[in-house]
Phi, psi and omega in degrees: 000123171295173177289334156339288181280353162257060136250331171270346175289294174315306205293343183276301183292329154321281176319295194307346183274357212264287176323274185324311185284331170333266172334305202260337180296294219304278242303134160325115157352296160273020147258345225261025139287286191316281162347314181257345199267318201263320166318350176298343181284354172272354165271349150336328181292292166347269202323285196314320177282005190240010183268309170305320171307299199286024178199027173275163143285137158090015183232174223263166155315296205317296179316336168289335182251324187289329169297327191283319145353259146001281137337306188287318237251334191253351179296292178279328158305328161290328194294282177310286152005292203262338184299330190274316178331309186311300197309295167325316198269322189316338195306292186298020163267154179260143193288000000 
């Protein structure tokens, strides 16, 4: 990889962290369960991207495990996500 393109993959990874804590200060208290439990689910987007790391040519071991990482770590994120949804929606059934 030139110094080009990892200055814009940083120039990428900045924005998007900047953005996301923005985007995540504003939300109210009380939305911000409901809210993050049912979006956990945008790490499906991980997974597709740590299923590509990990199975590209031409990229190092390292890039191979920190994908499988990824991949293990978004996995679960997806998981835990719908388990508090669940949890959440179980409140409003009525007994």
């Amino acid at each position: 990889m030139n110094a080009e393109g990892l200055i814009i993959l940083l120039y990428v990874l900045v924005l998007a962290s900047y953005l996301g804590f923005e985007l995540i200060a504003k939300v109210p208290p009380t939305l911000h369960t409901p809210l993050m439990s049912g979006s956990n689910a945008i790490s499906g987007i991980t997974i597709v991207g740590a299923i590509l790391a990990t199975n590209e040519l031409g990229y190092t071991q390292l890039s191979k495990w920190l994908g499988m990482l990824a991949l293990i770590l978004a996995a679960i994120n997806v998981a835990g996500g719908y388990a508090v949804t669940d949890r959440m929606l179980k409140m409003f059934k009525k007994k």
